[in-house]
N, C-alpha and C positions, 0 to 999 in steps of 0.2 A: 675862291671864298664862297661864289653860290654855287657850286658843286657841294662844298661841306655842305651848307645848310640844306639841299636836298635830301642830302644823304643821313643828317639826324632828324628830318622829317619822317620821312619814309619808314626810318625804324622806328620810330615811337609809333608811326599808325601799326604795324605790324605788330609791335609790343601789344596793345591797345587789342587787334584784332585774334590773339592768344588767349586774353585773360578769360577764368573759365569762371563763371559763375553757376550758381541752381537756380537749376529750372524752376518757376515757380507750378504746384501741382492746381488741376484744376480743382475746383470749388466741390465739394465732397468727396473728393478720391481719397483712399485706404491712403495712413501712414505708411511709409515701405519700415519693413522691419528689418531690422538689421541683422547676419547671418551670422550667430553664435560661435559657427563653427560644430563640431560632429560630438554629439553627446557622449560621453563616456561609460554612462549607466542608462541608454535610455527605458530601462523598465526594474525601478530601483526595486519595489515590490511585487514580482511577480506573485500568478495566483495560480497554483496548479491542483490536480487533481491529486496528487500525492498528499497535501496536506491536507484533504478530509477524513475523517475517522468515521467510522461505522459501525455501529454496534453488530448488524445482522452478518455484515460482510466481514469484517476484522477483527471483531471479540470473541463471538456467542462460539463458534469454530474452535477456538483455543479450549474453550473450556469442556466441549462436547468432545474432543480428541481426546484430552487431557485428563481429564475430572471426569467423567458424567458415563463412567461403565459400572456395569456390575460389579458391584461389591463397596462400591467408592462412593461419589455422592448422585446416582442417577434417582428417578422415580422413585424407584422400589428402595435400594437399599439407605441411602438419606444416613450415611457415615457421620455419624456425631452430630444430626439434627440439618446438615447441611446438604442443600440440591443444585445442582449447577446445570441445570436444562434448558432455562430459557430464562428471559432479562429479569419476569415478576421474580424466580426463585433466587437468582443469583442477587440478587439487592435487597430480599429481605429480609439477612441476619445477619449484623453486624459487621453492616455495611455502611460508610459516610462518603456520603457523596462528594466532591470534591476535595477529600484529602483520602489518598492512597496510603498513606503511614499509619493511617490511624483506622485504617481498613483493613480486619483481620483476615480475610484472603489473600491479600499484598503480602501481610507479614507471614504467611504461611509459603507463600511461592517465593519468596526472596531469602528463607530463613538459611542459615550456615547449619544449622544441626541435623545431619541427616533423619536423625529419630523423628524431627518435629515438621522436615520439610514435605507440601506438597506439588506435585504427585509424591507418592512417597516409593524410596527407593525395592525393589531394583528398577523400577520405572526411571527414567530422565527426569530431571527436571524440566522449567522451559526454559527458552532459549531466549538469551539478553535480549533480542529481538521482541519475544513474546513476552519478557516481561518489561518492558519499556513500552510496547501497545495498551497492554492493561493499566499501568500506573498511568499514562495521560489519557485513557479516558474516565478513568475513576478521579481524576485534576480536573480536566475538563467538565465534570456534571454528571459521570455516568447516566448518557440519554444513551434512549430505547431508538434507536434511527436507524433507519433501512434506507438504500441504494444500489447505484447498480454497481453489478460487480468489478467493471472493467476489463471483463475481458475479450480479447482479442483471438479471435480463431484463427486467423492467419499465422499467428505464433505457436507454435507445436513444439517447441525446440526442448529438450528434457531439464537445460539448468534455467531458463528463462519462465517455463510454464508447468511441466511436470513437479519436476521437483516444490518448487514454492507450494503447488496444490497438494500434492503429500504432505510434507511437513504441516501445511495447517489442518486439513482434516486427516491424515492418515494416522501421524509418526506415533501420536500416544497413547496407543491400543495398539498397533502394529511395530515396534521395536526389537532389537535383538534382545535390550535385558527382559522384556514381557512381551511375548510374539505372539497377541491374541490368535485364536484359529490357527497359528504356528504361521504367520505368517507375518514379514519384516518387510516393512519397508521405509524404513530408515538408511534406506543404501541405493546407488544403481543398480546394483545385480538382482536384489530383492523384490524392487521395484518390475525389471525389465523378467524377471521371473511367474509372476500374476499378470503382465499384461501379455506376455505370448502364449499362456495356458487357458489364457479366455476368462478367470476369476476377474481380475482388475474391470472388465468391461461389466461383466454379467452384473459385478455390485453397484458398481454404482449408477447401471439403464435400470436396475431394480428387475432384475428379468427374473422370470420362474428358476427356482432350482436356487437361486442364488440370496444370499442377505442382505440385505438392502443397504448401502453405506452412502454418506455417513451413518453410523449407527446412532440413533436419537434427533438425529438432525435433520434438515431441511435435503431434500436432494437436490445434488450440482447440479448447473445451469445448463441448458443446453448449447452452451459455447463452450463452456467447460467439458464436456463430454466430449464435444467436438472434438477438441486438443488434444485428446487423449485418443480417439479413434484415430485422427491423421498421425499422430506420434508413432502408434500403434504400426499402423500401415507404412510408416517408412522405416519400418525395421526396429521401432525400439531404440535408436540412437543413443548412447552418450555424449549428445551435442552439445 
């Protein structure tokens, strides 16, 4: 009988010597926070550099390829009162600032009527791309903003850099349906055609002998030129 009772002593102290309590923390120490586990979104809004819009860098381009040559709405010739050369011209006729519908150059670049669309044909029109840039920033405030280009010289690569760079300053005065100068490039072969005969470089370093491009516009950056010399120098790729 006092072997039992030893033996339910013994375990209750042991019981006893188990039970786990909290620590009390000392006298100003951080609450411990408790670990959520692994966030599923953790950066619900990012902020990239893709969603800034630029007028110097991603509009004034479109319209200066596009719009703004001889015979159409440049300087000189001012096609039905209309100039598309730089921000004061392009915003001062009837033009509403944050609604593009009711913005008669929207309704002229997006119209179905080839008589009434412009550029007007056998030119291209622009491209969903381009007319998707201009309608939010004519939503957006149609502001006059400048920045940097973004780009990147280590990237030379023809569908990555080349290319994008024609299409915004080249394709609308150099196309196959109107090949200013006879000269296209609207294509690879067109493209890699002016850059291995020397013209592609000459125009746009602005070098003697040559026309200076973009025509009416700002000239490329020198990172941009860059791209186009290293392109150039590794054969003109289709990469």
């Amino acid at each position: 009988m006092r072997k039992v009772f030893l033996f339910i002593a013994l375990a209750a102290m042991i019981g006893t010597g188990c039970k786990h309590e909290n620590t009390p923390q000392p006298s100003g120490a951080p609450t411990p926070t408790p670990n959520p586990g692994p966030n599923p979104n953790p950066n619900p809004n990012p902020t990239s550099v893709d969603t800034v819009l630029c007028f110097q860098r991603d509009i004034l381009p479109i319209f200066l390829s596009n719009c703004a040559m001889s015979g159409c709405h440049d300087a000189v010739s001012k096609q039905d009162g209309f100039q598309f050369t730089d921000y004061n011209s392009i915003v001062s006729k009837e033009f509403v600032s944050g609604n593009a519908n009711e913005t008669e150059l929207f309704e002229k670049i997006t119209e179905d009527n080839d008589d009434k669309r412009m550029p007007p044909p056998p030119r291209p029109g622009l491209t969903a791309t381009q007319i998707a840039l201009i309608k939010r920033w004519i939503n957006e405030g149609a502001k006059n903003t400048t920045c940097s280009s973004g780009c990147d010289s280590t990237n030379f690569k023809y569908s990555s850099a080349i290319k994008p760079l024609t299409e915004q300053y080249c394709r609308g005065c150099h196309n196959s349906a109107a090949a200013s100068g006879g000269i296209m490039l609207d294509s690879y072969d067109g493209v890699k055609t002016v850059a291995l005969n020397g013209r592609m470089l000459g125009a746009i370093k602005h070098l003697t002998g040559y026309q200076a491009m973009p025509q009416g516009g700002s000239k490329l950056s020198d990172c941009q030129i860059l791209q186009v010399e290293k392109w150039i120098a590794a054969g003109a790729q289709n990469n």
